[in-house]
VOGU-3710 file (C-alpha; in Angstrom, 3 decimals, decimal comma):
1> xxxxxxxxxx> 37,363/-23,352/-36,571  34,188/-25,592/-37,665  31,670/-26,320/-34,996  29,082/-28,801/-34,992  25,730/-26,945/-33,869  21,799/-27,115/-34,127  20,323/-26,665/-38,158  18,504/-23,320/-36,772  21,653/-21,829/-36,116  23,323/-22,685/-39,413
11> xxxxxxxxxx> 20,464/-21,182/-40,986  20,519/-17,873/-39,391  24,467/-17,361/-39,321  25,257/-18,551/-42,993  22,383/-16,307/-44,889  23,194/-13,168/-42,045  27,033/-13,351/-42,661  26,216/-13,751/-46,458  24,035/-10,951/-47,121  21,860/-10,385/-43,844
21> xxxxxxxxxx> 18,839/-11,043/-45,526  15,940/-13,313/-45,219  17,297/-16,046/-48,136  16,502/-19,502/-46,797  19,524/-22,206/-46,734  19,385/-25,738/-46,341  21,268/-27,089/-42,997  23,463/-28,925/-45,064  25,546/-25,970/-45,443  26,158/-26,870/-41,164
31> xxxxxxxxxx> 29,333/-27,844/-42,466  30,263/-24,693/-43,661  29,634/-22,675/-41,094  32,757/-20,554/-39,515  31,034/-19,159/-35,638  33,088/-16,451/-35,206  32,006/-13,307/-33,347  31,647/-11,285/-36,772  29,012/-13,691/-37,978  27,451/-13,735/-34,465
41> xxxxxxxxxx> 27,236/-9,936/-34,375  25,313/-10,295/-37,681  23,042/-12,854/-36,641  22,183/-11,105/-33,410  21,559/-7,376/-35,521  19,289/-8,893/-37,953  17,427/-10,996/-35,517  16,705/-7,288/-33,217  15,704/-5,588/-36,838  13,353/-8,980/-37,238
51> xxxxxxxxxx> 11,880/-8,133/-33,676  11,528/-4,436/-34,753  9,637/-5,332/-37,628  7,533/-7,604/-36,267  8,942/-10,543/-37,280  8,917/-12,358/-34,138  8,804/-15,850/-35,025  12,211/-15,811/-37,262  13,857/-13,506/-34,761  12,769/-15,949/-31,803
61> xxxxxxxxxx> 14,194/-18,881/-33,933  17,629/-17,202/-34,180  18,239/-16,274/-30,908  17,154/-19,576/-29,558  19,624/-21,381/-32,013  22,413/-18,662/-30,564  21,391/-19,882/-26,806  21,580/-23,930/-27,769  25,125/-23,439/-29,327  28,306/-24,532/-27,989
71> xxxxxxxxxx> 30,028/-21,593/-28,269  33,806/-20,943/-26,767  34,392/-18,647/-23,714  35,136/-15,207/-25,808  31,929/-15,323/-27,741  29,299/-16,468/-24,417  28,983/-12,431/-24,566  27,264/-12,765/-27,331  24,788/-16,034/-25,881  23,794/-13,566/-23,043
81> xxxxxxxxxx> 22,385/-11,086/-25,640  20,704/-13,531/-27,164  19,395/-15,135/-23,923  18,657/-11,681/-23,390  16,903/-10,474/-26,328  15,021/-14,067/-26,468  13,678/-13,369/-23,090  11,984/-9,786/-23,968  10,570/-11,872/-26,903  9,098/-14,112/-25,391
91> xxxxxxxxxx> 7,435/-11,499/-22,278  6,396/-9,131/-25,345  4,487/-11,809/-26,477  2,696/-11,956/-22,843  3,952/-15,596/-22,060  5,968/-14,885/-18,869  6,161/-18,568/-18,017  8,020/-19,510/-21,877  10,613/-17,452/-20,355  13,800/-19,883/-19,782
101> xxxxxxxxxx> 15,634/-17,357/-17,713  15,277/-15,894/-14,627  15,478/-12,220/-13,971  18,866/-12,899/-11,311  20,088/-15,201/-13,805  20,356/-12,903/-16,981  22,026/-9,903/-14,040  24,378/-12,179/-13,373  25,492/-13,180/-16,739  25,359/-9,388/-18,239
111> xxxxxxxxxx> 27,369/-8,683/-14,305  29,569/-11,533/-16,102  29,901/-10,545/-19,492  28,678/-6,578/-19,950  32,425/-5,143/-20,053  32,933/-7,608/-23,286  29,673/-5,934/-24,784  28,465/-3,150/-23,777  25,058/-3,500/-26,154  24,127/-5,764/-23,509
121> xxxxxxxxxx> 23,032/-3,088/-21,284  20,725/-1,907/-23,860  19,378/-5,620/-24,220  18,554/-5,438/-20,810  17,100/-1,794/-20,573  14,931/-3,321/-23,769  13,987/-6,230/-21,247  12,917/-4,054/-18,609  10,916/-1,773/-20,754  8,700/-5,204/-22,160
131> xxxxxxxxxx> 8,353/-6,258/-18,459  6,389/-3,047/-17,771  4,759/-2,886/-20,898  4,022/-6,439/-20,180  2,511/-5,065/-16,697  0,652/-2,324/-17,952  -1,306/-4,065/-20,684  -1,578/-7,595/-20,565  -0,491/-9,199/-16,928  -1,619/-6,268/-13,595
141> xxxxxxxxxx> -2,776/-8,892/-11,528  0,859/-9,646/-10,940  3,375/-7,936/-9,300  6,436/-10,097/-10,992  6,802/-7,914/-13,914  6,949/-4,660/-11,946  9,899/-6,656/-9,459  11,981/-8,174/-13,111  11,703/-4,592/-14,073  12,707/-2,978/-11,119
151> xxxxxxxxxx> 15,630/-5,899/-10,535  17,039/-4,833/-14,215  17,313/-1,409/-13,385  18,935/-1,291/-10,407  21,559/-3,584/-11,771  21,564/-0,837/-14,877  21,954/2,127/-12,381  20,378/2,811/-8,940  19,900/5,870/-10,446  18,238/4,889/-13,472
161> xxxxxxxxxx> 16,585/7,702/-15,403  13,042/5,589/-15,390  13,384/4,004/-12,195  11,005/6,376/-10,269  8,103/5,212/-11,972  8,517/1,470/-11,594  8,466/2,311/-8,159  5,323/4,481/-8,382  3,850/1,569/-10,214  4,796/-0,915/-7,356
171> xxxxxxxxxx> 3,048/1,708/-5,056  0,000/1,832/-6,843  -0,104/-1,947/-6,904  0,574/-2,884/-3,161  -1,833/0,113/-2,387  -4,808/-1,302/-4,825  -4,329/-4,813/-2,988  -4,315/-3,027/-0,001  -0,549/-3,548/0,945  0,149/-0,206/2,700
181> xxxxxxxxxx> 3,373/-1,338/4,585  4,753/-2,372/1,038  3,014/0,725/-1,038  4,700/2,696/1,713  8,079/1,212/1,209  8,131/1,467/-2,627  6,792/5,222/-2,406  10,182/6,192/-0,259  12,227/4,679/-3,045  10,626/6,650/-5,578
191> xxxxxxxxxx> 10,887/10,258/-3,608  14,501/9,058/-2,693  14,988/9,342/-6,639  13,247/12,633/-6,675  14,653/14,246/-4,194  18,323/13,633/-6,460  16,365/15,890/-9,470  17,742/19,438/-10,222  15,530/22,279/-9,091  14,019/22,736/-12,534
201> xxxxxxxxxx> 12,227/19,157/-11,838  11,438/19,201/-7,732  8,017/19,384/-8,780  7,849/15,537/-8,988  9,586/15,453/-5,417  6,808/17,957/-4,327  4,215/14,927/-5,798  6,337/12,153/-4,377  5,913/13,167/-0,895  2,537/14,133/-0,916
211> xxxxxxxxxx> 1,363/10,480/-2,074  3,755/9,478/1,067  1,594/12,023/3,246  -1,413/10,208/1,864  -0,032/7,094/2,776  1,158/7,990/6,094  -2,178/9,747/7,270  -3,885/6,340/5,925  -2,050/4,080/8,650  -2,107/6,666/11,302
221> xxxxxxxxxx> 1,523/7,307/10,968  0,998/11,142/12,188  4,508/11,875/12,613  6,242/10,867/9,559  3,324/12,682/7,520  4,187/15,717/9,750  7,885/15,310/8,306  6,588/15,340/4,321  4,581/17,928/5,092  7,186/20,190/6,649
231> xxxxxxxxxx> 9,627/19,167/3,719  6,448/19,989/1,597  6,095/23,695/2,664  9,537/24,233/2,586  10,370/23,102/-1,218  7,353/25,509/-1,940  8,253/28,164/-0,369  11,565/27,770/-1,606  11,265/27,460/-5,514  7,990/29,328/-5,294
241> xxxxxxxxxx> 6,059/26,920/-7,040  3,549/23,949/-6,522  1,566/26,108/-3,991  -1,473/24,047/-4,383  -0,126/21,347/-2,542  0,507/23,311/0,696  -2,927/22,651/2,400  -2,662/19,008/2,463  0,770/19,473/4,264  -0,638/21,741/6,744
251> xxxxxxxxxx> -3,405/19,428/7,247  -0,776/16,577/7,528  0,811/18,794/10,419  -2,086/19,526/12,281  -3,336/16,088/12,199  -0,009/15,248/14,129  -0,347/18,040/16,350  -4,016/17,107/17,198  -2,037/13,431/17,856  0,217/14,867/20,613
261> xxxxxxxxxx> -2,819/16,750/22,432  -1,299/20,249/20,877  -4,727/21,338/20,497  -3,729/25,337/20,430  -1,288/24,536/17,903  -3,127/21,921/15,826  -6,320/24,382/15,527  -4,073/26,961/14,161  -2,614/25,047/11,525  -6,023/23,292/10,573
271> xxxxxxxxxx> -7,684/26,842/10,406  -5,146/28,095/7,767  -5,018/24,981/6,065  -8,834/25,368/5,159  -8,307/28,997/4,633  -5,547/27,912/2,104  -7,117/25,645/0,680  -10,453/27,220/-0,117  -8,733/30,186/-1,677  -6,360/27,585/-4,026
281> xxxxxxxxxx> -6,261/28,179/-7,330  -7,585/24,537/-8,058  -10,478/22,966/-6,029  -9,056/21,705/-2,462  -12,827/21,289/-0,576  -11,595/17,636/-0,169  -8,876/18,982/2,163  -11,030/22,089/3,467  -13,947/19,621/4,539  -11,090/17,204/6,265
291> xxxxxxxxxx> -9,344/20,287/8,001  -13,334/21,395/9,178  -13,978/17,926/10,996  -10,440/17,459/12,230  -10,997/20,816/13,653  -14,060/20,053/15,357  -12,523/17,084/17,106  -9,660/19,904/18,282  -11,846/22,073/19,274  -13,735/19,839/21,482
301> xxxxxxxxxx> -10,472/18,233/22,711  -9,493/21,678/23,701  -13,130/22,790/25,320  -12,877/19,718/27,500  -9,806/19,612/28,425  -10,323/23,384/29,567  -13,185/22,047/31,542  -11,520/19,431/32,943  -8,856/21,909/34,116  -11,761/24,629/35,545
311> xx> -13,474/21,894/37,467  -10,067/20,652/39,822
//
């Protein structure tokens, strides 16, 4: 069947269901042009190799002429890939606001259209990766990128095999602008996906819940720093490995300790987490010199409590 559609698109389908090549043809040849899903497919594989090769205008051009058509219900599979590809275009290029397509918007359609075609999966996982890149080098004063990103890979997987360090990334970003509540909140996603890795990789759930200890002992959250660090020692202990981040869960313990007026108990954990740490294999002062003052505050808890006590 012959459709009626924008010159752009004539000019992409006709020379990609020729020969694929880069052969200009006038839009005369509209007439001509047969917009089946063959001729699509072509059109959409030659625009991704132009975007490969850096040919970002004429790939830009095609998929935009794919988006404008009026195409039939059995090929708008193939209008979400472009929408799609058109989209990581456009935020590889850095302008986030050309974008014509929300984030929710392009879910739902793939939601709508990914059993048709599954490459549109791997359009999206393409758009995710250019909304971090985007983040990392061009646009870290915004947090939008990180949350498209994020948004694309849950709907990929909640599992997702790079989801723990969009997360991270959140973390880092809430916690720079000084967003603890929120740094907090995207650090438990990422150790929730950490926590799910095979013994061979707990390290990075060892890592995971130490920047949540950090976190914790920054708002005063004694208890739930107590909990890391007990989950901490215990990984350790039990794959033998990551030793050097044992003193800053003791210190996390006796913190909460000193926090519940268990002075006995606190000074006993402080005292071997200095111990620990000054004999680490890496240097720990930082954490020896914290256990040393939060042990002087136990200590002289303890002596006046004692007093206290002698004098009634």
């Amino acid at each position: 069947m012959t459709r009626s559609i924008v010159p752009s698109l004539c000019v992409a389908i006709t020379a990609l269901s020729i020969a694929a090549c880069s052969l200009d043809f006038s839009p005369a040849l509209a007439a001509d042009i047969h917009y089946d899903k063959t001729s699509l497919n072509r059109a959409l594989t030659a625009a991704i190799s132009d975007e490969i090769n850096g040919r970002e205008t004429k790939a830009r051009d095609t998929f935009t002429a794919i988006v404008k058509a009026d195409l039939p219900p059995d090929l708008r599979h193939l209008q979400t890939r472009a929408k799609i590809r058109l989209t990581r275009s456009q935020v590889a290029a850095g302008d986030l606001s050309a974008t014509r397509c929300d984030v929710s918007s392009l879910v739902n359609l793939a939601r709508r259209d990914s059993n048709a075609n599954t490459e549109i999966v791997v359009d999206l996982d393409d758009l995710a990766n250019a909304y971090l890149e985007s983040y990392q080098m061009i646009n870290r004063d915004s947090v939008a990128p990180l949350i498209n990103c994020v948004q694309i890979r849950r709907f990929i997987s909640p599992n997702h095999a790079h989801i723990g360090e969009v997360y991270r990334k959140l973390k880092e970003h809430e916690q720079l602008h000084g967003n603890l509540t929120k740094a907090i909140t995207w650090q438990k996603e990422a150790t929730n996906i950490s926590s799910q890795f095979p013994p061979g990789k707990k390290q990075m759930e060892i890592i995971d819940r130490s920047t949540l200890i950090n976190l914790y002992l920054s708002t005063q959250q004694w208890n739930e720093a107590e909990i890391q660090g007990t989950k901490i020692i215990d990984l350790c202990q039990r794959l033998n490995c990551c030793k050097t981040h044992v003193p800053a869960a003791e210190y996390a313990i006796g913190c909460a300790q000193l926090s519940r007026h268990q002075y006995r108990e606190a000074i006993a954990t402080l005292q071997k987490a200095r111990e620990d740490a000054l004999k680490a294999t890496i240097d720990l002062k930082a954490v020896a010199k914290l256990c040393e003052e939060k042990l002087k505050i136990a200590q002289a808890e303890m002596s006046k409590v004692a007093f206290d006590g002698h004098k009634h």
